[in-house]
N, C-alpha and C positions, 0 to 999 in steps of 0.2 A: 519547639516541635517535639511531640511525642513518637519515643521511637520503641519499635514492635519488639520483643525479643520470640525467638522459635522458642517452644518447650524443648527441640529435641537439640539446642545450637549448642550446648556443653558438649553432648554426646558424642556429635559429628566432629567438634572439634579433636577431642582424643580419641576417634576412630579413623582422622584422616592419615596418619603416619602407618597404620598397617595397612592403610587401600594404600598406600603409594606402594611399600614393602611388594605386596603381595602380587604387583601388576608389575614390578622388575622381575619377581620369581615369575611368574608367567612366559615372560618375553624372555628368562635364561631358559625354561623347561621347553619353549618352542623352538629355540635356537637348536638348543640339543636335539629334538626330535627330525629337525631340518638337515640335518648334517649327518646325525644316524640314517634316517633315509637317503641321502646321497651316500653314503657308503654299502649298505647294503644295494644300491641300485649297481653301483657296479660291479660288488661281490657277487652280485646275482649273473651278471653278463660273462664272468668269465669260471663260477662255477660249476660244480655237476657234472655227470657223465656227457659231453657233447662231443671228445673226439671218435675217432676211428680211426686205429693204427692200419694200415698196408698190411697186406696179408702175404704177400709175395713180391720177393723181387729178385728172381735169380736166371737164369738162362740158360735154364727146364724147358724144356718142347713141351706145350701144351695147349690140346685141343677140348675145345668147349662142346656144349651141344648137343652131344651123342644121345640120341632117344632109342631106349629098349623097354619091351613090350615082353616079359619072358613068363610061361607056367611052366611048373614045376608037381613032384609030389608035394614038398614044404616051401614054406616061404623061405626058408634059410637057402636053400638048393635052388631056388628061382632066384634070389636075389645073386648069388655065385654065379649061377650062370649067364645072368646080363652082365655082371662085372665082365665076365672073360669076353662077351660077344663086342663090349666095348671096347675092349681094349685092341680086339684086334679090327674094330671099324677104324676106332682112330690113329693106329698106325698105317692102315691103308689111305687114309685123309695124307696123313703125314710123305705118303710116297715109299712108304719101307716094302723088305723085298720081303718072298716068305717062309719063316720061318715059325718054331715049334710054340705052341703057347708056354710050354715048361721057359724058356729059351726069352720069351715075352713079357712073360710077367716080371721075369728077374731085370727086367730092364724099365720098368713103371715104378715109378717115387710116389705117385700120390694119386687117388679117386677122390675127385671131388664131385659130392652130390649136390646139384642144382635143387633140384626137384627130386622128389619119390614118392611112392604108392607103394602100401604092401600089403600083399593080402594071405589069405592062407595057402593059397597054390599061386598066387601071383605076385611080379614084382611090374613096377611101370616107374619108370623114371627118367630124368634126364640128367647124365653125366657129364661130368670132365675128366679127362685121364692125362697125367702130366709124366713125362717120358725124363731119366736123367742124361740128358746131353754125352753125361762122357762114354756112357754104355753106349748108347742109342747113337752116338755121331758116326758110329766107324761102319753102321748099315747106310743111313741118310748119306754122308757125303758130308764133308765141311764143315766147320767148327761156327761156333756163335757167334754174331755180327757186330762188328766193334762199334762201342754206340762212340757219334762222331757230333754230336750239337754237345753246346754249352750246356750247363747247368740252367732247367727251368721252372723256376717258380710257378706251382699248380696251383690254381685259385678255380674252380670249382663252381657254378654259378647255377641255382636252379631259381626260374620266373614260374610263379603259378599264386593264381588268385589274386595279382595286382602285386607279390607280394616277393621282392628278390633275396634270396638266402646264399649263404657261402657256408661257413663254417658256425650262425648263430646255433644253429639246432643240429640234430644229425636229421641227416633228410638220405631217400633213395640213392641222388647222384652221387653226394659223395660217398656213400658206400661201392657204389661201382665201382670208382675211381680205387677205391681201398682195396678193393679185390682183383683187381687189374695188376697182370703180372708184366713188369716193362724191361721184362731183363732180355728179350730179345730184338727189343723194340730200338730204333736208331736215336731216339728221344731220350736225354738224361733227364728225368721225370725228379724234381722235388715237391714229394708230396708231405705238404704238415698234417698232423693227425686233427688238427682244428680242437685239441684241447690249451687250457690255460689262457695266451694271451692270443691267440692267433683269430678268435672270434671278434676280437675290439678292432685287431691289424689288419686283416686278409677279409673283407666284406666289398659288397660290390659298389661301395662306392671308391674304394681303393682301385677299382678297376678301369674308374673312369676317371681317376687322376691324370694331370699333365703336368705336375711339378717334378723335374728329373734330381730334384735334392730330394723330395720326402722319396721317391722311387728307390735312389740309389741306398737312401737308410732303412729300406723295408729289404731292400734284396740282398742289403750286407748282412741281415740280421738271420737271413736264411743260405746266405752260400752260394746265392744264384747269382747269373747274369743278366737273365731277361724274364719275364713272365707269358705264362699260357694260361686264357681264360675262358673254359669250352663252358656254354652255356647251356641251360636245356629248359625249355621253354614248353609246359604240361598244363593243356587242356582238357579237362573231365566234361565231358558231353552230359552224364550225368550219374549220379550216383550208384556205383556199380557197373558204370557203361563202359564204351570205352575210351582210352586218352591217347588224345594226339599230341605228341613230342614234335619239337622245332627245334633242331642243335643247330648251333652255330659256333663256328671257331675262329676265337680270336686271339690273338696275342699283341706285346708288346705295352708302353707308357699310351700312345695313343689310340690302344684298341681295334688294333686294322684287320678285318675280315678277311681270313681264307676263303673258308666254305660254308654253308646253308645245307640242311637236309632236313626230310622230313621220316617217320616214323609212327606207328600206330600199334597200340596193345588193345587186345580186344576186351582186356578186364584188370582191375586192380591186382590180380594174379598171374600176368602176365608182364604186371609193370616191371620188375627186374631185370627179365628175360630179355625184353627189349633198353633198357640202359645199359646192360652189359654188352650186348650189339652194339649201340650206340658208340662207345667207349672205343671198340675194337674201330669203327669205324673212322671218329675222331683223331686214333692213332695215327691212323693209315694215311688221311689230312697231313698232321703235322710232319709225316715222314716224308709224303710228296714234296708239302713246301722247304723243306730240308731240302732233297736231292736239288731242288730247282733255284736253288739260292736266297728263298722267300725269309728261310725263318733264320736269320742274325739278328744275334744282340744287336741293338740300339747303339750307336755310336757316342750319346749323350750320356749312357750309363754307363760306362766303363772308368769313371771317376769314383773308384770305390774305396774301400779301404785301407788298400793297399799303396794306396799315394799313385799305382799305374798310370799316365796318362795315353790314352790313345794316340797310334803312331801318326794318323793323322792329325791331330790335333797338336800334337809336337811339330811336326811338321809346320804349321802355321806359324805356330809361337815364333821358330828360330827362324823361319822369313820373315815376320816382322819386327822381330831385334835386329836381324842383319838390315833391314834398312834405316831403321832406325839409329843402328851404328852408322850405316852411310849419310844420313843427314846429319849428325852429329860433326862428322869427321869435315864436311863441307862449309859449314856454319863455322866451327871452330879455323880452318883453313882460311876462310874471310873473312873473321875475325881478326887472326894473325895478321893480314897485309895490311885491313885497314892501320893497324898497331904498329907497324915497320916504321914511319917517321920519328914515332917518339918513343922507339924502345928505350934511345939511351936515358931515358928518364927512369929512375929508379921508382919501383913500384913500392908505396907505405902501406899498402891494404895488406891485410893480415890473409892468407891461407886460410881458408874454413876448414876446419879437420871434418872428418868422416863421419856421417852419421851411424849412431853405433845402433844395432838394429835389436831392441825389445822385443819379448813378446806380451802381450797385456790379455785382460778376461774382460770381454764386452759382455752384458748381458742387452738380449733387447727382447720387445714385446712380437709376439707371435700370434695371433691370432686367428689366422688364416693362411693358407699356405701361397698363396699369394705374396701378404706380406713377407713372409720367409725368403721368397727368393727375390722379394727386392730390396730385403736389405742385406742379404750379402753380396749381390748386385752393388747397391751403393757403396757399399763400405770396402769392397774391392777395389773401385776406381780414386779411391782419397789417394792422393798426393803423399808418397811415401810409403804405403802399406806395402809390404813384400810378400806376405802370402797369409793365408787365414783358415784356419778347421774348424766346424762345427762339432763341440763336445759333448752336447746335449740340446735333445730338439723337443721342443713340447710346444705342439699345436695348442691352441686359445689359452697358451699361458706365457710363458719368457722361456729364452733357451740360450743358449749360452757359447760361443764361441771365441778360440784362442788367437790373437791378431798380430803379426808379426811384423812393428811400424817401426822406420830409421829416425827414430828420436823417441823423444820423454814422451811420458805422460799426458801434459797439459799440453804437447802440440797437436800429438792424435785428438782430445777434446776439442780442441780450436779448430782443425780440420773435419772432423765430424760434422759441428755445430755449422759450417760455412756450404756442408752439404744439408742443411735443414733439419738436422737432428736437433733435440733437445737433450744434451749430453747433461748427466751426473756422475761428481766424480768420487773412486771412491780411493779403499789402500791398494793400489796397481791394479785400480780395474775402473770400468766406466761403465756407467746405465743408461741406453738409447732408447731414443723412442721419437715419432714423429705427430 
């Protein structure tokens, strides 16, 4: 049988070792392209100018709002003289008695301009004039209001075009929120400035968490006890028209509603005017549900990092040791009697000495926060564990916590495993997983 040969079958043959070559380089220059792009995608998320620091937080008397309408010969002399007509509108808001503007002014820390207009004989604006407390207390009457809540974690929530924002962008709301002075307010307001990490951390889906493990490592990570998550919710009728605002205040791990309001700005230049309202309004919510006993820390978060356990929750623990001791002491008591005939038999079973209590590094897989809190769930209830910290948490990767078991090594794996884990073992540590 005659057999064919290619004209081009040499050629191919010493051309095929640089196609193979060449299509490994390929799949390493895509790999790298894949991996630089995941890195840049998360450099991109957390850089850039996105926060906004707080502008105030002290416990200054200060009243917003003030609209003056003043002509003058110059604009400089009109715009003086709304300064002085505001300041003494807003000491009359404030309730003070009357006295000399020389006497007035020396007691005003700060003008701040909302809005202004200025023209050559006109000034039109809307002010704020913030008063120093220690001047200005001994006309008002009575010193600043001792703030009496816990520490609350601000998380910031604006809904508009399908589309929920916290700290990814800077947006209207949280600048309110930034410009909001809480130093008089009964509210310990922690507000983050929503730069660096706090755009990945503090987003609204953090808001509608119910794992009180990820909770209490987002709130240890800010110094809080509980969270407050006022929302605001902006509809544009149409472009240039005007938008109607929905706040709502919520707080807490399961998001429980105070209050509902609604709100309307008659143009895109009004929209400030009215969040800064909003805000003040907002306040006023959380100070009600304060007085009325609404707004407590969560009793499931107070497992922070301080090892504190809640007094109730102590409470429980030592009633159910103390019964436990009493079933103990029962059980062994009937044990004894059954044993009174033949005590005089000398016992050869050896005394088990005490288990002497390790502490070991479990690593396990995380992926969901779900999983997280059922497997320090299981791993709490093994037979012998005495107590356990989570040293590192990373959702959809492995995390790592320290497990303090009354024996070796290879019993915690054999306990583990008898709970359904698939234990690996390593030098004084174990790798779980289900």
């Amino acid at each position: 049988m005659a057999t064919t040969l290619h004209p081009f079958g040499p050629f191919l043959s010493a051309l095929r070792p640089t196609i193979t070559g060449l299509r490994w380089l390929l799949a390493a220059v895509l790999a790298l392209v894949l991996l630089g792009g995941g890195y840049a995608l998360v450099l991109a998320q957390v850089s850039g100018d996105r926060g906004i620091a707080p502008t105030a937080s002290s416990s200054d008397i200060e009243v917003r709002g003030i609209e003056v309408d003043v002509r003058a010969e110059t604009g400089l002399e009109a715009r003086n003289q709304a300064w002085r007509q505001a300041q003494r509108e807003a000491w009359r808001k404030v309730g003070g008695p009357a006295i000399a503007d020389g006497q007035l002014s020396g007691m005003v820390s700060a003008i701040v301009i909302q809005r202004e207009r200025v023209g050559p004989k006109r000034y039109v604006a809307t002010l704020g004039v913030t008063f120093d407390r220690q001047r200005a207390g001994r006309f008002l009457g009575g010193g600043s209001r001792a703030r009496s809540s816990a520490p609350m974690l601000l998380i910031p929530v604006t809904a508009s075009a399908g589309a929920y924002t916290a700290f990814e962008v800077r947006n209207p709301w949280q600048r309110a929120w930034a410009n909001f002075n809480p130093g008089t307010s009964r509210i310990d307001y922690v507000r983050p400035t929503g730069a660096g990490g706090d755009s990945l951390l503090l987003n609204y889906g953090q808001a509608g968490r119910r794992s009180r493990a990820w909770w209490r490592t987002t709130l240890d990570q800010y110094s809080a006890a509980d969270a407050l998550v006022p929302i605001a919710r902006l509809e544009h009728q149409f472009p240039g028209g005007p938008i109607k605002g929905t706040f709502t205040a919520r707080y807490g791990p399961d998001s429980k509603v105070l209050e509902s309001f609604e709100m309307e700005a008659n143009g895109p230049g009004q929209l400030d005017e009215m969040l800064n309202d909003a805000v003040e309004r907002m306040d006023a919510i959380y100070e009600q549900a304060l007085v009325a006993g609404a707004l407590q820390p969560d009793p499931t978060l107070r497992l922070g990092g301080s090892g504190q356990v809640d007094p109730a929750i102590a409470r429980l623990i030592e009633i159910g040791r103390a019964i436990r001791a009493r079933d103990q002491a029962a059980t062994a008591a009937a044990a004894a009697a059954n044993a009174a005939p033949t005590a005089a038999a000398p016992s050869t079973q050896p005394v088990p000495a005490p288990a002497v209590v390790r502490s070991f590094t479990v690593q396990f897989a995380t992926p969901d926060a779900m999983t997280f809190d059922a497997t320090l769930s299981s791993v709490r209830q093994v037979s012998g564990v005495r107590g356990l910290a989570v040293t590192s948490t990373a959702m959809g990767g492995t995390s790592v916590m320290s497990v303090s078991y009354g024996g070796d090594l290879s019993a915690l794996a054999g306990a583990l495993r008898a709970r359904g884990f698939t234990v690996r073992e390593g030098a004084n540590a174990l790798a779980i997983s289900r």
